[in-house]
VOMIMI-409840 format. One record per atom (N, C-alpha, C): atom name; residue number from 1; y, x, z. Coordinates in Angstrom, 1 decimal, m for minus. Layout:
residues N
{node "CA"; NUM; {Y; X; Z}}
...
This chain:
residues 65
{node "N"; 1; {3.6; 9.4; m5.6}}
{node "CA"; 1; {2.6; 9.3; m6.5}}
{node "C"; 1; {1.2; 9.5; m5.8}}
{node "N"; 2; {0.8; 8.3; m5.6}}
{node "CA"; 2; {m0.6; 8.6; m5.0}}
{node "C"; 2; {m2.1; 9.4; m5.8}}
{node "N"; 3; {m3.1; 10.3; m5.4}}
{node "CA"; 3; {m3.6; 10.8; m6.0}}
{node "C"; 3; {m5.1; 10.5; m5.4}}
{node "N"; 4; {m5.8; 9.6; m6.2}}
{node "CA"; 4; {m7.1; 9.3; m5.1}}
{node "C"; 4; {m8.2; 9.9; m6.1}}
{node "N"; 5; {m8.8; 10.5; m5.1}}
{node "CA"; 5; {m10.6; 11.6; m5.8}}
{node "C"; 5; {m11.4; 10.7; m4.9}}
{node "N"; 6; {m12.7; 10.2; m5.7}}
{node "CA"; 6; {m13.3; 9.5; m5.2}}
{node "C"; 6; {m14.7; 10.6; m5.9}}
{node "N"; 7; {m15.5; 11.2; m4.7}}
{node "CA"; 7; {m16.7; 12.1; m5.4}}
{node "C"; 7; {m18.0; 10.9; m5.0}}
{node "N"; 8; {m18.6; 11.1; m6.1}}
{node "CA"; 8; {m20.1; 10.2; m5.6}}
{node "C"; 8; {m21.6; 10.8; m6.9}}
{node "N"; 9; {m22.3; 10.2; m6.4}}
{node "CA"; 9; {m23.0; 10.8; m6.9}}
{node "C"; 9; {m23.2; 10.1; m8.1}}
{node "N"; 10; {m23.3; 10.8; m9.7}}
{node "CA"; 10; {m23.3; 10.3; m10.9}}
{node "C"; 10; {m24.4; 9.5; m10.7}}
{node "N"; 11; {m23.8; 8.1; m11.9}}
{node "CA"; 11; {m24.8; 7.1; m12.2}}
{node "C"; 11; {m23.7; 6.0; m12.4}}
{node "N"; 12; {m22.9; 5.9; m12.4}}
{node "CA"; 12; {m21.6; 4.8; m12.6}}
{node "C"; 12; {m21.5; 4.6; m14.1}}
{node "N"; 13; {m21.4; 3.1; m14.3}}
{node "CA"; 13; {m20.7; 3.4; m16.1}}
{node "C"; 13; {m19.6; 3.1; m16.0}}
{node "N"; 14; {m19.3; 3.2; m16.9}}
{node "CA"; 14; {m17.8; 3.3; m17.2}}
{node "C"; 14; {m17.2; 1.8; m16.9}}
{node "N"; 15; {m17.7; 0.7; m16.9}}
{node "CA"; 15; {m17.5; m0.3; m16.2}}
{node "C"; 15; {m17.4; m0.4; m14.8}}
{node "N"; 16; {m18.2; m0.1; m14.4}}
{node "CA"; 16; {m17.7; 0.3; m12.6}}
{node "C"; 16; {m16.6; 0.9; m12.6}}
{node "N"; 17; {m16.3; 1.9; m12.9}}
{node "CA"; 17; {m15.3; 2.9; m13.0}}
{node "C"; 17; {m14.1; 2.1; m13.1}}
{node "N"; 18; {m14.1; 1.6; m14.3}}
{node "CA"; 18; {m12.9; 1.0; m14.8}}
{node "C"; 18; {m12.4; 0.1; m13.3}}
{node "N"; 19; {m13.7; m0.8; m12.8}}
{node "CA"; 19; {m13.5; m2.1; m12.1}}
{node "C"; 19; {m12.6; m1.3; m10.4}}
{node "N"; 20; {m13.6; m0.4; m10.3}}
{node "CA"; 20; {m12.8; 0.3; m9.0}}
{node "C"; 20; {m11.5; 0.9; m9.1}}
{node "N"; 21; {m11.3; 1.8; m10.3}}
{node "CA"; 21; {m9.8; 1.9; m10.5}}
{node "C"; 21; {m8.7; 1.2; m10.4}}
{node "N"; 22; {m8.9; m0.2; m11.1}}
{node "CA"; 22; {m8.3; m1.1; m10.8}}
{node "C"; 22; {m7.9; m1.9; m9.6}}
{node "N"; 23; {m9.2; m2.1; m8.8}}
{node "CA"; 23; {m9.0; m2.5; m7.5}}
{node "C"; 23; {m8.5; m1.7; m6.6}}
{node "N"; 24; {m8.5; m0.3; m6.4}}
{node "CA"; 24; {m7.6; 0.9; m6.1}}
{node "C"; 24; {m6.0; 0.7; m6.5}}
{node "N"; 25; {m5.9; 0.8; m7.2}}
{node "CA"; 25; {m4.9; 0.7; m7.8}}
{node "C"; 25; {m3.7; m0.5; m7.3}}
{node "N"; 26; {m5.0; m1.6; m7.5}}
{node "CA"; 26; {m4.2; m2.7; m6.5}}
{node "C"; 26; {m4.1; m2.8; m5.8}}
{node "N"; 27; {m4.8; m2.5; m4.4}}
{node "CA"; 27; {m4.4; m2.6; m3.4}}
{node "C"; 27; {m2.9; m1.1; m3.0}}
{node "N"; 28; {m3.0; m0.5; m3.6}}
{node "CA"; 28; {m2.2; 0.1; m3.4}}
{node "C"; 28; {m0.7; 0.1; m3.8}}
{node "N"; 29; {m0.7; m1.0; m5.4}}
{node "CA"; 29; {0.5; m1.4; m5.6}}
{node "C"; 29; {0.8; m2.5; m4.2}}
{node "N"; 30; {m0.3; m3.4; m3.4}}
{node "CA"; 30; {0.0; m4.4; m2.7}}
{node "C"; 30; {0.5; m3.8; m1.6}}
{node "N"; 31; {0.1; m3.0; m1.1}}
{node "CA"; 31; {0.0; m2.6; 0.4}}
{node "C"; 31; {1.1; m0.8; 0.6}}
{node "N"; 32; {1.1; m0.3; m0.5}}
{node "CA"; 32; {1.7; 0.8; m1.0}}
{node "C"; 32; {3.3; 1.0; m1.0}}
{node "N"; 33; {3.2; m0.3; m2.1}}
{node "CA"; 33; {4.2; m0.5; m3.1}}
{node "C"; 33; {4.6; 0.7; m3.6}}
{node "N"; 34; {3.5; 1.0; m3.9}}
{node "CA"; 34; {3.5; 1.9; m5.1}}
{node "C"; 34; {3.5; 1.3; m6.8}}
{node "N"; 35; {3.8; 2.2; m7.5}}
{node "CA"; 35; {3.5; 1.5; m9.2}}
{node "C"; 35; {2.3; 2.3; m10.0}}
{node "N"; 36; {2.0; 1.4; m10.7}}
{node "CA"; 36; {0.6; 1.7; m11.6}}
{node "C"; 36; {0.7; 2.7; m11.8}}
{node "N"; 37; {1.7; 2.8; m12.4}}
{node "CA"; 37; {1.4; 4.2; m14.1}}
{node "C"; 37; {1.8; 5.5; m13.0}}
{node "N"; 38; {2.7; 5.3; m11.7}}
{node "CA"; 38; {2.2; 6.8; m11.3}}
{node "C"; 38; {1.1; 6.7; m10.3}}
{node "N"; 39; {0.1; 6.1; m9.9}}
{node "CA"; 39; {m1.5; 6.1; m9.1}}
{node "C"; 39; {m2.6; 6.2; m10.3}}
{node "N"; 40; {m2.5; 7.6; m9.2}}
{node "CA"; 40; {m4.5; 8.3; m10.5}}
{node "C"; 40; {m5.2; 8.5; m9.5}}
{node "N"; 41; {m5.8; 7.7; m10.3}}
{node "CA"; 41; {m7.7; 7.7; m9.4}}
{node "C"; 41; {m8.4; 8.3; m9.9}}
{node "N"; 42; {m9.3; 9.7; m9.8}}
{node "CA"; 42; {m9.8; 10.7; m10.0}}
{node "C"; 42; {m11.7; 10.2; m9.8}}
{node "N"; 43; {m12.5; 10.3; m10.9}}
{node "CA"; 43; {m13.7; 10.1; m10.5}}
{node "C"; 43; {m14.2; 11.5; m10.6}}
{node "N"; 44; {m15.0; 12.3; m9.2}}
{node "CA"; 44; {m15.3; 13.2; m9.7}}
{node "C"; 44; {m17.3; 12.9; m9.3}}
{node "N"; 45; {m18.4; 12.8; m10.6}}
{node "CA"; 45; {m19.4; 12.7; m10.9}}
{node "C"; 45; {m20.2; 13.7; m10.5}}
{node "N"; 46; {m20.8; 13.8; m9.2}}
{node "CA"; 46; {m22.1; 14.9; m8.6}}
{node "C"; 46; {m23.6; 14.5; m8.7}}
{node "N"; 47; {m24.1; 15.4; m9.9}}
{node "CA"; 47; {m25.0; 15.6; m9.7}}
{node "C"; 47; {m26.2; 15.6; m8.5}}
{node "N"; 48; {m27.4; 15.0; m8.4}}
{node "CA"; 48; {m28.0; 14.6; m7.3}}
{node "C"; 48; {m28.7; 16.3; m7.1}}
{node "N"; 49; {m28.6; 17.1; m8.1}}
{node "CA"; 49; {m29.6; 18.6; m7.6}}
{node "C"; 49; {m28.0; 18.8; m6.8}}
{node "N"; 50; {m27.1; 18.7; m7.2}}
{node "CA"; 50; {m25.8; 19.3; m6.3}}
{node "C"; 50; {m25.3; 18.8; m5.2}}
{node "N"; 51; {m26.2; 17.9; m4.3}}
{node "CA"; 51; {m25.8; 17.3; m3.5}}
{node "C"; 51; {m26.8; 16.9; m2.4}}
{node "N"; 52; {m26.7; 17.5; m1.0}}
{node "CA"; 52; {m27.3; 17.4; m0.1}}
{node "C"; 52; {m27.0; 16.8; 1.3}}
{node "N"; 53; {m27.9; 16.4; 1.8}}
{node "CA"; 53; {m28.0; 15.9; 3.1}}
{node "C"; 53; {m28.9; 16.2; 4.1}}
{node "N"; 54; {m28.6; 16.9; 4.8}}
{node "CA"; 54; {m29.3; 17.6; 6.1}}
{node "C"; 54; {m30.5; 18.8; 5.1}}
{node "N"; 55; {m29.7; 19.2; 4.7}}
{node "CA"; 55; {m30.2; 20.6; 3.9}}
{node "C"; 55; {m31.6; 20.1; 3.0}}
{node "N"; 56; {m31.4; 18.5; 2.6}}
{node "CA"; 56; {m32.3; 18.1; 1.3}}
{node "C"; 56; {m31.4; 17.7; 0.0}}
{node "N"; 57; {m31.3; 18.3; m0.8}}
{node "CA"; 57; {m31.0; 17.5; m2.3}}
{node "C"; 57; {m31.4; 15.8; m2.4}}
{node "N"; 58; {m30.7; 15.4; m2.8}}
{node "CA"; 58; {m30.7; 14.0; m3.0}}
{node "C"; 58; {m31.8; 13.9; m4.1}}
{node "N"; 59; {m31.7; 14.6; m5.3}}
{node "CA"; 59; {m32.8; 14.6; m5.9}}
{node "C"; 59; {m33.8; 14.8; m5.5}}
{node "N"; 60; {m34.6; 15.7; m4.6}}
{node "CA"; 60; {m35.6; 16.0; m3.9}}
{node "C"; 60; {m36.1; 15.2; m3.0}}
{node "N"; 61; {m34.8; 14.5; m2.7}}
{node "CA"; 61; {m35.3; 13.5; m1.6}}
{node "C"; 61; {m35.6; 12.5; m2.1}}
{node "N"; 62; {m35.5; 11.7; m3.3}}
{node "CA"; 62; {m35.8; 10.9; m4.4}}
{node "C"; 62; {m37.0; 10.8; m4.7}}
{node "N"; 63; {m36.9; 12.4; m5.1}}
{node "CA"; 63; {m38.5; 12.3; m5.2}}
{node "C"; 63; {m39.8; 12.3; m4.4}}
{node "N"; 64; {m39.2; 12.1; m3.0}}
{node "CA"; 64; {m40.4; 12.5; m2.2}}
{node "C"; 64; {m40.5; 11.0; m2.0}}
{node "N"; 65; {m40.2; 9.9; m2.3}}
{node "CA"; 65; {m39.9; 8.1; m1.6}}
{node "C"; 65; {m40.5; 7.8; m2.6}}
């Protein structure tokens, strides 16, 4: 049962979502041979104040550009 967490930073709609789950999903039924219904793809949505790079918030850093 494959288990994929994909973290990024929120701003996805739920159409992306869906589109990458699915293409996950397939290559893993292709290449896997795994089956659908047990592969979960986990989106987990981070906030840009919760999320840094070289000790700047992505928000912060947004706002200085």
């Amino acid at each position: 049962m494959p288990n994929v967490h994909i973290t990024w930073l929120e701003g996805r709609s739920e159409d992306q979502k869906r589109k990458v789950a699915q293409r996950i999903t397939q290559v893993l039924i292709e290449e896997a041979g795994t089956k659908p219904e047990t592969t979960h793809v986990v989106f987990v949505d981070v906030p840009t104040t919760n999320f840094a790079v070289g000790g700047v918030t992505v928000a912060d850093k947004r706002r200085t550009q």
